[in-house]
PASEBA-1860 file (N, C-alpha, C; in nm, 3 decimals):
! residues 261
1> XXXXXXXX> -10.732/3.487/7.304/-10.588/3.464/7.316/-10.519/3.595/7.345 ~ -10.467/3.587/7.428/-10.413/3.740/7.506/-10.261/3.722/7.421 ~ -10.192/3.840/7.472/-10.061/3.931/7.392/-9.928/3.826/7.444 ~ -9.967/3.788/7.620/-9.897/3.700/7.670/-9.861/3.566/7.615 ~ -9.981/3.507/7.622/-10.014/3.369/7.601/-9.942/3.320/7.489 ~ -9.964/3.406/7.352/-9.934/3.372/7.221/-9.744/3.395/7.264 ~ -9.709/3.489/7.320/-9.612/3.526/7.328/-9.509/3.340/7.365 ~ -9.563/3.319/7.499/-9.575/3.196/7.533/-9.551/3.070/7.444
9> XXXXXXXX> -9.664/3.090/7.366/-9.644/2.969/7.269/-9.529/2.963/7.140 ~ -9.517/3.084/7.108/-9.414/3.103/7.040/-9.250/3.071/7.098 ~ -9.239/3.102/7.218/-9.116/3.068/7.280/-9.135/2.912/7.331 ~ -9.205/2.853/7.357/-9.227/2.704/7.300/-9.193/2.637/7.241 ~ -9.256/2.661/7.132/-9.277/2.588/7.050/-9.168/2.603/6.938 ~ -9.062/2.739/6.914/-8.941/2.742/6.825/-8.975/2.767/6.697 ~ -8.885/2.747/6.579/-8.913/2.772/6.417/-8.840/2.674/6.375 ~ -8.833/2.571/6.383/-8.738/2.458/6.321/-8.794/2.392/6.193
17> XXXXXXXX> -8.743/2.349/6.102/-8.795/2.331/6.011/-8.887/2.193/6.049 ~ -9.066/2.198/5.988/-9.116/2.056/5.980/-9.204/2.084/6.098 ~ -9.161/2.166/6.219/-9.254/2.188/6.323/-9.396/2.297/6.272 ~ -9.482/2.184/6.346/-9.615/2.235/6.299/-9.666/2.340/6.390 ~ -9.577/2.415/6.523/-9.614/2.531/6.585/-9.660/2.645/6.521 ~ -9.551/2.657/6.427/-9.572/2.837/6.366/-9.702/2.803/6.303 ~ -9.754/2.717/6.229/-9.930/2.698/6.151/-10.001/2.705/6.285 ~ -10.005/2.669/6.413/-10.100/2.651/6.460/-10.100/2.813/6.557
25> XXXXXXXX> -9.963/2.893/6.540/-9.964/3.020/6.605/-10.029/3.099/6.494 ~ -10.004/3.093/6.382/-10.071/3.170/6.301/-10.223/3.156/6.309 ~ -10.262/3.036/6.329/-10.421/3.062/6.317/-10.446/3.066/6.460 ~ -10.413/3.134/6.533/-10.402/3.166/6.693/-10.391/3.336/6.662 ~ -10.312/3.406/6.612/-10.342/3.508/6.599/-10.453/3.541/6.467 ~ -10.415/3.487/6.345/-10.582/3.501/6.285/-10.718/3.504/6.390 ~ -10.713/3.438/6.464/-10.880/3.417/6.507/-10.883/3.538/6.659 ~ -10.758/3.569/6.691/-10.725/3.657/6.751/-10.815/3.842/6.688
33> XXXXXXXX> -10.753/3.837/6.583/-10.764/3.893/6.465/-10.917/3.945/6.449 ~ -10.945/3.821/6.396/-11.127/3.768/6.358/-11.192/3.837/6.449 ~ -11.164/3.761/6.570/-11.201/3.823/6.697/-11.269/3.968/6.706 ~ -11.157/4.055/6.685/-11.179/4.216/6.719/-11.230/4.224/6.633 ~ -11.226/4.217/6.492/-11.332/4.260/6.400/-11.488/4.193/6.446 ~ -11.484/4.076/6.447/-11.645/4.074/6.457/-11.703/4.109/6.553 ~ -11.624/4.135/6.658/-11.690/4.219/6.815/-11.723/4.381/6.760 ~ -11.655/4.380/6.680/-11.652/4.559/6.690/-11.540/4.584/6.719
41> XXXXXXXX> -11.454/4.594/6.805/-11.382/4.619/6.843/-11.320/4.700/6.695 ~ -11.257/4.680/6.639/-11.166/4.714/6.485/-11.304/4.757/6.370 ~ -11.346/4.827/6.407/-11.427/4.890/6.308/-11.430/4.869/6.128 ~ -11.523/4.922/6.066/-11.525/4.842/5.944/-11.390/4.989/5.891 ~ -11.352/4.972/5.759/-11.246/5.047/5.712/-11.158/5.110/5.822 ~ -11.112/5.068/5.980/-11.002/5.060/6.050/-10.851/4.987/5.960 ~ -10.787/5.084/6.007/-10.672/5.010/5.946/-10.605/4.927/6.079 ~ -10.554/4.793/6.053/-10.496/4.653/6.135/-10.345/4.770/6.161
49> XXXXXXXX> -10.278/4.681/6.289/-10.159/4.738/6.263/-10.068/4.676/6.173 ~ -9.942/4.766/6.133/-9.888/4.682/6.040/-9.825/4.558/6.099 ~ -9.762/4.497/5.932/-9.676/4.345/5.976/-9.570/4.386/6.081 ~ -9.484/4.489/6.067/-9.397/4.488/6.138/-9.460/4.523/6.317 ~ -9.538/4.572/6.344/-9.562/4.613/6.459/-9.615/4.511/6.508 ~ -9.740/4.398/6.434/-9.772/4.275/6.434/-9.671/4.172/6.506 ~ -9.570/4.169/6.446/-9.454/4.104/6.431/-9.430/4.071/6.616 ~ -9.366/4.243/6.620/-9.340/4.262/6.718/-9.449/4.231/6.874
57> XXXXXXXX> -9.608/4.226/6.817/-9.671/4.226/6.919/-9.731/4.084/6.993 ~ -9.667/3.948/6.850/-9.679/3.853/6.913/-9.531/3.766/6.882 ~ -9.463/3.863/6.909/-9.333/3.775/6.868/-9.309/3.660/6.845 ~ -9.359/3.698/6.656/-9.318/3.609/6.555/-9.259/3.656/6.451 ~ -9.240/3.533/6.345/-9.169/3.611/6.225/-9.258/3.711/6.131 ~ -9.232/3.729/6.027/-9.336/3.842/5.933/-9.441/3.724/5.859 ~ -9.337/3.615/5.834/-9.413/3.483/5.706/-9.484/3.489/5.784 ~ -9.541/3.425/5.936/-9.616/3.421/6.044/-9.777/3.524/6.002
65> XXXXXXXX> -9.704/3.652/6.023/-9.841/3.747/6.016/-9.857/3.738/5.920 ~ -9.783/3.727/5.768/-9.860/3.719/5.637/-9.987/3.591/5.623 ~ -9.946/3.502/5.711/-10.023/3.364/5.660/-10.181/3.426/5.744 ~ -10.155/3.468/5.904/-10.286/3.510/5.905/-10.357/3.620/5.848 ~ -10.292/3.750/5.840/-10.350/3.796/5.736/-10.402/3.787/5.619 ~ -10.356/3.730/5.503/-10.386/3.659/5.405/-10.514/3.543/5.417 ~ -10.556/3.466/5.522/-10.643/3.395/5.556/-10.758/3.499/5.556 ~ -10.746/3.585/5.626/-10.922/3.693/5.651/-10.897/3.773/5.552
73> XXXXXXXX> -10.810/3.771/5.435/-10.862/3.854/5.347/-10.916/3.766/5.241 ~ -10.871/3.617/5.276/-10.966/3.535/5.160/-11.092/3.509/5.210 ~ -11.109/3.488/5.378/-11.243/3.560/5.444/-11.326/3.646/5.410 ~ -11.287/3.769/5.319/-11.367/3.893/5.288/-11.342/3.969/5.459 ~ -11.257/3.940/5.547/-11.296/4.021/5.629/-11.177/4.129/5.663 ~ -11.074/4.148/5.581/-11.001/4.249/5.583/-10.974/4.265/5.367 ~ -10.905/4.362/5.374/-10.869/4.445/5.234/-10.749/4.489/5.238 ~ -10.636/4.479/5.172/-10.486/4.552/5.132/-10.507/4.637/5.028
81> XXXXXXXX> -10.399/4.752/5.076/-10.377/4.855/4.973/-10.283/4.864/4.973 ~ -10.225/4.867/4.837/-10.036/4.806/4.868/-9.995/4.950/4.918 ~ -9.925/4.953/4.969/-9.809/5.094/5.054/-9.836/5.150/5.155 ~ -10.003/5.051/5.179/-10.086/5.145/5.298/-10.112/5.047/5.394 ~ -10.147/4.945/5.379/-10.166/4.835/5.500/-10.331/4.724/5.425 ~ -10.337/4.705/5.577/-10.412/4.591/5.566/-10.531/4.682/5.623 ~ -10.706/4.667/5.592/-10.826/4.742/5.659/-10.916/4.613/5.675 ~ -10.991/4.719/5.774/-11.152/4.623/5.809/-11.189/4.596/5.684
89> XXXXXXXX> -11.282/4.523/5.636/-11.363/4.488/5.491/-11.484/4.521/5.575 ~ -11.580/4.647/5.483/-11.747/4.642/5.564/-11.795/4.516/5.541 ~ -11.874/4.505/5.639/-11.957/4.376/5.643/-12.035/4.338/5.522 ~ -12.064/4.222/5.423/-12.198/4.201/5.320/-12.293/4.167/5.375 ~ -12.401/4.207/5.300/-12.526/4.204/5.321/-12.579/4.082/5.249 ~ -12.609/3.970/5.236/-12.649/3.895/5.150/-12.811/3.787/5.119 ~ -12.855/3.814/4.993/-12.973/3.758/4.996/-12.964/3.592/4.887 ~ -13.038/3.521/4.943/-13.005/3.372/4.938/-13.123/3.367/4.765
97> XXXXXXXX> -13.094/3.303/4.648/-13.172/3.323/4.517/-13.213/3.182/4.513 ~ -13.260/3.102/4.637/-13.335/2.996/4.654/-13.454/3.008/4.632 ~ -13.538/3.141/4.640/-13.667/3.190/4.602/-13.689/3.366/4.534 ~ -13.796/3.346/4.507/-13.820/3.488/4.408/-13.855/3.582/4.542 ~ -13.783/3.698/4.598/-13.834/3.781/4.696/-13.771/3.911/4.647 ~ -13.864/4.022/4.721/-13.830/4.120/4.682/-13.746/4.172/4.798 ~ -13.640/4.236/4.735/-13.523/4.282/4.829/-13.567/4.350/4.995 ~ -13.623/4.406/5.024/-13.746/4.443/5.157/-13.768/4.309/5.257
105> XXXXXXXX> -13.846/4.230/5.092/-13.889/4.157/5.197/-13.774/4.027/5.272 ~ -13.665/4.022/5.152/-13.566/3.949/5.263/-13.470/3.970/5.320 ~ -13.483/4.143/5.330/-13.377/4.209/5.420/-13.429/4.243/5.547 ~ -13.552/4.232/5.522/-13.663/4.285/5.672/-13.679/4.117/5.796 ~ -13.660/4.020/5.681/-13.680/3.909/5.750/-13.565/3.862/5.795 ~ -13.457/3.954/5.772/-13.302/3.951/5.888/-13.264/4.027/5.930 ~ -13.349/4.151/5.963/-13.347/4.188/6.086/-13.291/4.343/6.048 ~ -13.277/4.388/5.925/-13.253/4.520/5.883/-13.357/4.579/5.846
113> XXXXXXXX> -13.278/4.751/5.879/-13.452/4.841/5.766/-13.435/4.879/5.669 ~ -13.543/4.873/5.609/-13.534/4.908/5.453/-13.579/5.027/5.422 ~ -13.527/5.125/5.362/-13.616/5.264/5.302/-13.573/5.258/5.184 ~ -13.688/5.301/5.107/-13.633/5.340/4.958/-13.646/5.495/4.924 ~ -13.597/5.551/4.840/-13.542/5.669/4.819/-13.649/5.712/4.696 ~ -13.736/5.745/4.632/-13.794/5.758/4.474/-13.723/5.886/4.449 ~ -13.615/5.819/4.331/-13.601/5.936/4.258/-13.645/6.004/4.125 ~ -13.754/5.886/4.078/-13.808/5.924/3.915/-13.951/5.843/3.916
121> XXXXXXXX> -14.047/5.887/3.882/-14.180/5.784/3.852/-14.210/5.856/3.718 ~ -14.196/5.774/3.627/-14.257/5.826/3.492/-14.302/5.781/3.379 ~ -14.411/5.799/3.254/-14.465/5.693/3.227/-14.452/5.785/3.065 ~ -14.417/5.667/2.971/-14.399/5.746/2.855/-14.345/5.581/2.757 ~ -14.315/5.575/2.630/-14.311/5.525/2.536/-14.196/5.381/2.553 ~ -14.234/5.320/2.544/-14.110/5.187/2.557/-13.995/5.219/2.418 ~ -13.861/5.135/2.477/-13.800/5.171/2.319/-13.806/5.041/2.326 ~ -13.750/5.002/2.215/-13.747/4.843/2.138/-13.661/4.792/2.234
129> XXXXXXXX> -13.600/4.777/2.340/-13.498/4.696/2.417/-13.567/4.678/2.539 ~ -13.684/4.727/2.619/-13.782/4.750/2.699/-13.874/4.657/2.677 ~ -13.914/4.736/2.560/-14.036/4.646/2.522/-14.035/4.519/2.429 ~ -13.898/4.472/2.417/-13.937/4.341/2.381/-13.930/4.276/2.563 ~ -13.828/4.276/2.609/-13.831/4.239/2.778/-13.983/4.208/2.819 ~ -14.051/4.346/2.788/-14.183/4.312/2.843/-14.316/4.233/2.740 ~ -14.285/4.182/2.625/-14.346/4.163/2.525/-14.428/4.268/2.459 ~ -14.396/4.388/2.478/-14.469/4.464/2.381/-14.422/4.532/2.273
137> XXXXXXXX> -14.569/4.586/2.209/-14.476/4.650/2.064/-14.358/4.788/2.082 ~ -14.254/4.841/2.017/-14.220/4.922/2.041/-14.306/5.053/2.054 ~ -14.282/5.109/2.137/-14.376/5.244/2.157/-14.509/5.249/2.254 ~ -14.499/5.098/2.296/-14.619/5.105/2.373/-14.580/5.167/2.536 ~ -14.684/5.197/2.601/-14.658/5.278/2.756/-14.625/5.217/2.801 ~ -14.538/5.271/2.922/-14.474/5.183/3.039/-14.442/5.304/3.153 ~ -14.406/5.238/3.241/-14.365/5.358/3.364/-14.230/5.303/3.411 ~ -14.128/5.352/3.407/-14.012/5.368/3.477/-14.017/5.406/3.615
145> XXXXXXXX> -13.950/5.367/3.680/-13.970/5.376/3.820/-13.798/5.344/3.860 ~ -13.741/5.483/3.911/-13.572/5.444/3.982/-13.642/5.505/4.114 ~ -13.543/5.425/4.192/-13.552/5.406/4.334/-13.369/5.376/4.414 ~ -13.357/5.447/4.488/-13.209/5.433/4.577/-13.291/5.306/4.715 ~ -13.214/5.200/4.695/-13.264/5.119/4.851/-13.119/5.208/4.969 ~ -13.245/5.187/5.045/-13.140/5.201/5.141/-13.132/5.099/5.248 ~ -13.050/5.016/5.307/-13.011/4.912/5.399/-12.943/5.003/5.543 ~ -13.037/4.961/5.624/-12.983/5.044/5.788/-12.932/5.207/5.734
153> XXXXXXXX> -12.976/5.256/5.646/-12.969/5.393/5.622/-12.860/5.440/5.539 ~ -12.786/5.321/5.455/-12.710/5.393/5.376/-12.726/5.291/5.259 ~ -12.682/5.354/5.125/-12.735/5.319/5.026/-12.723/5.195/4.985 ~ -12.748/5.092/4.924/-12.716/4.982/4.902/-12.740/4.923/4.724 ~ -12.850/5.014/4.694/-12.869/4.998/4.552/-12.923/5.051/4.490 ~ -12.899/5.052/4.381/-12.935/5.161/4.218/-13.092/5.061/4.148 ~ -13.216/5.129/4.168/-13.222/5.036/4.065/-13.348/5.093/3.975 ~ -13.378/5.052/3.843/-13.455/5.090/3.748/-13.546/4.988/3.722
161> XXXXXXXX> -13.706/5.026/3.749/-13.796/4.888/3.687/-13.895/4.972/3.636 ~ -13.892/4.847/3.488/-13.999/4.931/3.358/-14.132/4.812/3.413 ~ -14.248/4.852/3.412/-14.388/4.815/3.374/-14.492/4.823/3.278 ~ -14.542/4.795/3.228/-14.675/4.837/3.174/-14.695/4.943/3.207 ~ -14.798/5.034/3.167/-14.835/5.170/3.207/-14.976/5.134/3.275 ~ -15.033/5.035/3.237/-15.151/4.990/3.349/-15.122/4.940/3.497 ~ -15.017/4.888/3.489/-15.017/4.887/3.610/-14.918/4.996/3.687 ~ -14.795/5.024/3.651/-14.751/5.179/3.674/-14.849/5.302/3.721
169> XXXXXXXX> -14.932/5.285/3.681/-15.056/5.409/3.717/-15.077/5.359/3.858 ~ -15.109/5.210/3.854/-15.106/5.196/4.023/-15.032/5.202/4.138 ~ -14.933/5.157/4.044/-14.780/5.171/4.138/-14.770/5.331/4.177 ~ -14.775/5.415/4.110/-14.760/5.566/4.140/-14.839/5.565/4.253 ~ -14.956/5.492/4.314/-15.052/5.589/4.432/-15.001/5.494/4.525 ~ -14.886/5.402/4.495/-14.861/5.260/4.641/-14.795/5.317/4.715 ~ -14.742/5.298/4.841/-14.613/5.336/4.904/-14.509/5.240/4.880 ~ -14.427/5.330/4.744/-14.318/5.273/4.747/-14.215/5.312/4.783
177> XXXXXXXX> -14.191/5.377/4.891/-14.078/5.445/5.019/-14.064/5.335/5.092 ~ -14.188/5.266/5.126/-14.135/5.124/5.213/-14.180/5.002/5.199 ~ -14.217/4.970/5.082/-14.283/4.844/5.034/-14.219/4.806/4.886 ~ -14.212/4.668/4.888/-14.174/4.607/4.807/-14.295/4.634/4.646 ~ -14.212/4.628/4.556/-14.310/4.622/4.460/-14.338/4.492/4.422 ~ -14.280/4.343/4.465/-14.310/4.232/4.454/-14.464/4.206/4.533 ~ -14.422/4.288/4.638/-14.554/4.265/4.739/-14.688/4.326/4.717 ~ -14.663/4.446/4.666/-14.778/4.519/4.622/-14.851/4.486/4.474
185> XXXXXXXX> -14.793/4.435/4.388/-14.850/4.339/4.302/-14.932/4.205/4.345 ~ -14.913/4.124/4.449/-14.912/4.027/4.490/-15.046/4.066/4.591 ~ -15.027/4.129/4.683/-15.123/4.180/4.790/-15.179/4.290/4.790 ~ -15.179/4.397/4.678/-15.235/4.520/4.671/-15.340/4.477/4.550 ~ -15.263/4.422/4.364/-15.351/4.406/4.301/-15.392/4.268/4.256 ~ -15.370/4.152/4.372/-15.394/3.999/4.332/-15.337/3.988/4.218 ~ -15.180/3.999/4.179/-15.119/3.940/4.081/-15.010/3.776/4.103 ~ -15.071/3.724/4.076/-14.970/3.622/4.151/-14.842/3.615/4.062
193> XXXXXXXX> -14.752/3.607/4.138/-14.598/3.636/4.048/-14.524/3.449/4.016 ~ -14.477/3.461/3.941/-14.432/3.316/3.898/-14.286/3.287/3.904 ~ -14.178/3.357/3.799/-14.039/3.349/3.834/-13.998/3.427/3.743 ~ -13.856/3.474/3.747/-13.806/3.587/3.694/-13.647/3.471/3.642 ~ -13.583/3.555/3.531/-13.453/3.554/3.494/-13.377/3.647/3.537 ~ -13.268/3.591/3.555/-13.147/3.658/3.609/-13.034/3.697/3.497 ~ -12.918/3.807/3.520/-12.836/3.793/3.473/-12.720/3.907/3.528 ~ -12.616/3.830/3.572/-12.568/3.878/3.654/-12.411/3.936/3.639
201> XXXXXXXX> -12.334/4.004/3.660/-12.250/4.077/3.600/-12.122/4.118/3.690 ~ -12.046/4.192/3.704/-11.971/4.297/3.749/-11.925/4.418/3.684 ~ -11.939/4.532/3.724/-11.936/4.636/3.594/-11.915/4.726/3.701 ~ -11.875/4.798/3.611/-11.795/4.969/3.674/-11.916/5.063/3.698 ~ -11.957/5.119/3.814/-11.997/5.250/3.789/-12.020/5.347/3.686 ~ -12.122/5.349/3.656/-12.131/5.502/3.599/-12.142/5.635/3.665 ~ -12.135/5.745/3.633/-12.138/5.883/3.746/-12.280/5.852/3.814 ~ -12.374/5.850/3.740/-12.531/5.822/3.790/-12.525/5.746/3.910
209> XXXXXXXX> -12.496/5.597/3.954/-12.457/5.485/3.994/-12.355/5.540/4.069 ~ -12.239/5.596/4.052/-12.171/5.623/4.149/-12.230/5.714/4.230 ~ -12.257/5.822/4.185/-12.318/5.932/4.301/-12.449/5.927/4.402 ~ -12.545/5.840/4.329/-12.627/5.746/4.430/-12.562/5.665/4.552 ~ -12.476/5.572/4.528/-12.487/5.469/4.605/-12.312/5.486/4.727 ~ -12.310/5.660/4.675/-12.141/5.715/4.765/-12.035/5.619/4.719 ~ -12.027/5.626/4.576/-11.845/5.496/4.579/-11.839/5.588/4.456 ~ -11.711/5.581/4.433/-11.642/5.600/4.317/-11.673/5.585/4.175
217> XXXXXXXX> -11.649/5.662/4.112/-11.680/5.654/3.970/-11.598/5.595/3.912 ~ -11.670/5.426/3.861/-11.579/5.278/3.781/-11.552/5.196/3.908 ~ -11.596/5.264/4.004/-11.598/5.179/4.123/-11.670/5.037/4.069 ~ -11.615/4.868/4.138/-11.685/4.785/4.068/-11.827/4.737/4.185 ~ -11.941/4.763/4.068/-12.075/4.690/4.144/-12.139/4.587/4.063 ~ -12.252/4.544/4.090/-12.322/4.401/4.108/-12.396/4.507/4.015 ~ -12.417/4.464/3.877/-12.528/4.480/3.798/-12.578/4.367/3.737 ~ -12.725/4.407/3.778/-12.827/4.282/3.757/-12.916/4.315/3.653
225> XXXXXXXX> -12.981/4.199/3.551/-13.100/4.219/3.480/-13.199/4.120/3.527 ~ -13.300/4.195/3.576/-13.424/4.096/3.598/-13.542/4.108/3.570 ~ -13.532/3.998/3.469/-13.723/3.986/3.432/-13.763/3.891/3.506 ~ -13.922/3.959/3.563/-14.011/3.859/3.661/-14.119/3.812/3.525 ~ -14.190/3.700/3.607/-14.306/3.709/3.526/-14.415/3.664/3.615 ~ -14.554/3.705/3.582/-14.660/3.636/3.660/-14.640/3.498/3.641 ~ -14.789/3.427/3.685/-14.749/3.291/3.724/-14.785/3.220/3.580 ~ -14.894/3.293/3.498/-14.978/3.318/3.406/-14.838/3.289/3.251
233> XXXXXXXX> -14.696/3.334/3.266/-14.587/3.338/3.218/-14.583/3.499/3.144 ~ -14.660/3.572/3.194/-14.635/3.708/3.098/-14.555/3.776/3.161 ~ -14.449/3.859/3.110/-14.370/3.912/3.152/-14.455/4.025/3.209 ~ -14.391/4.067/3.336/-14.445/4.148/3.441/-14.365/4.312/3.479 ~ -14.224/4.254/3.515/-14.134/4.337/3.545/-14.007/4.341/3.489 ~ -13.948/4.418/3.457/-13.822/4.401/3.434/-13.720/4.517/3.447 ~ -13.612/4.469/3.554/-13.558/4.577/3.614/-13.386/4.571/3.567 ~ -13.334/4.705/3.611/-13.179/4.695/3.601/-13.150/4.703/3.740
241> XXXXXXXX> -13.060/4.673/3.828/-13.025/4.645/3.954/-12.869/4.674/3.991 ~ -12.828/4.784/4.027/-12.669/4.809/4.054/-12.657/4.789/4.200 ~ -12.616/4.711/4.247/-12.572/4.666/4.398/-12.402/4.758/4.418 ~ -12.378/4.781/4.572/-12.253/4.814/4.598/-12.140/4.657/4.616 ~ -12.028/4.681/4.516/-12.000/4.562/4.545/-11.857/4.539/4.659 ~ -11.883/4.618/4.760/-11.853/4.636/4.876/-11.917/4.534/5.017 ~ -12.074/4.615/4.940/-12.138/4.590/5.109/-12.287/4.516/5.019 ~ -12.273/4.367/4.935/-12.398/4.305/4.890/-12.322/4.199/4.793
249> XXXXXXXX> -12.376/4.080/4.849/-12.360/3.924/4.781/-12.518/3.829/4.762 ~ -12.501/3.798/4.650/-12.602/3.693/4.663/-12.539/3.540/4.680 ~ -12.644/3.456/4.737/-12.590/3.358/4.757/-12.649/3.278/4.697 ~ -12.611/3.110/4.702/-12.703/3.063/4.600/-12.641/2.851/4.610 ~ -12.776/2.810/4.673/-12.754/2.627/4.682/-12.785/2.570/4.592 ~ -12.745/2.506/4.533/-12.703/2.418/4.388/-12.678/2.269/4.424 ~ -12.747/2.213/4.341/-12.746/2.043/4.363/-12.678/2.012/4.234 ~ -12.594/1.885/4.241/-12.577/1.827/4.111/-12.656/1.744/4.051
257> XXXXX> -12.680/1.754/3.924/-12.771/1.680/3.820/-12.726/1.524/3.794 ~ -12.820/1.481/3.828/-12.764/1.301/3.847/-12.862/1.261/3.722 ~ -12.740/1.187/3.632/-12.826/1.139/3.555/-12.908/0.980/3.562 ~ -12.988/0.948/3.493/-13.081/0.872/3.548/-12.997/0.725/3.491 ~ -13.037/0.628/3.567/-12.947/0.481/3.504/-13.024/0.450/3.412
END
């Protein structure tokens, strides 16, 4: 929809009360809108022009540009900062919790790269909040393992996973720069994996968490707790997971429970 056209329809169609023009110009410049962002065109954190210049560029009223604006920001695809305007929203990244996968492997199977970052491998004493997670006694070995993911080369997540120290010893000689640790259990030491608990959050940054993943300190991210377990039901893994909650959504299909006649 060109600068003209809309221009056009607006001198048309009028502002009278009850006429359904101005709704159907507004979502004429929304998708206008939509448009340049998802081409590229309007880059991610670009700032839109303002309402008033808006106003002026498809001559309409302001209610007009608020209604489409307001539409793509319930989109996720723009952001307001009051005194400053309206911005691109970066794009999410999102993985579907219809099945147990390790982040690699279902970011690789849409078409992104994955690197991981190791910033700690280390193997030393469980405390009692660890090791009940993993069923063991307090004090028994385990290996910590933090890792920065990175998504198309910039950071995407924080995350911490405790093991056993038997199998941690193996994990230390795997490549975990570019392999999943779901996978290398699975296809490195024939562990067959079964299902994990979730628990899922929103929480502020810590400095740690912030300075990894480039956002702000109390900035809000996606913190996750997840215990896996083999298929066997023994607890296997259990990780902490800080997502950017910028640029990462999970998604998730749900049936309703019909009860039986």
């Amino acid at each position: 929809m060109t600068r003209r056209s809309l221009r056009q329809t607006a001198s048309k169609s009028g502002t009278s009360p009850g006429d359904p023009a101005p709704t159907a110009l507004y979502v004429r410049i929304k998708e206008h809108l939509r448009g340049s962002i998802l081409s590229g065109r309007l880059k991610s954190h670009a700032q839109l022009p303002s309402e008033s210049a808006l106003t002026r560029q498809f001559s309409v009223s302001r209610i007009t540009v608020r209604q489409a604006l307001n539409d793509l920001q319930k989109e996720g695809l723009i952001f307001k900062i009051h005194g400053k305007g309206s911005f691109v929203s970066r794009p999410k990244t999102d993985q579907h919790l219809g099945s147990l996968q390790g982040f690699a492997e279902a970011m690789s199977a849409a078409g992104h790269e994955i690197f991981n970052r190791v910033i700690r491998l280390k193997h030393g004493p469980a405390n009692a909040a660890i090791a009940g997670k993993l069923a063991l006694t307090p004090g028994a070995p385990v290996t910590e393992i933090t890792r920065v993911r990175l998504l198309n080369r910039s950071p995407i997540s924080y995350e911490v996973t405790y093991v056993p120290e038997a199998i941690g010893l193996r994990l230390a000689k795997a490549d975990l720069r570019t392999r999943d640790i779901f996978l290398i259990l699975e296809n490195d030491f024939g562990i067959a994996l079964g299902n994990a608990d979730l628990a899922i959050e929103a929480a502020p940054a810590d400095a740690v968490v912030a300075r990894h993943l480039g956002v702000k300190r109390r900035a809000p991210v996606l913190r996750i707790e997840r215990l896996t377990y083999a298929a066997d039901r023994r607890p296997l893994d259990f990780e902490y997971l800080f997502y950017r909650g910028d640029a990462f959504r999970y998604r998730l299909t749900i049936e309703r429970k019909r009860e039986k006649a």
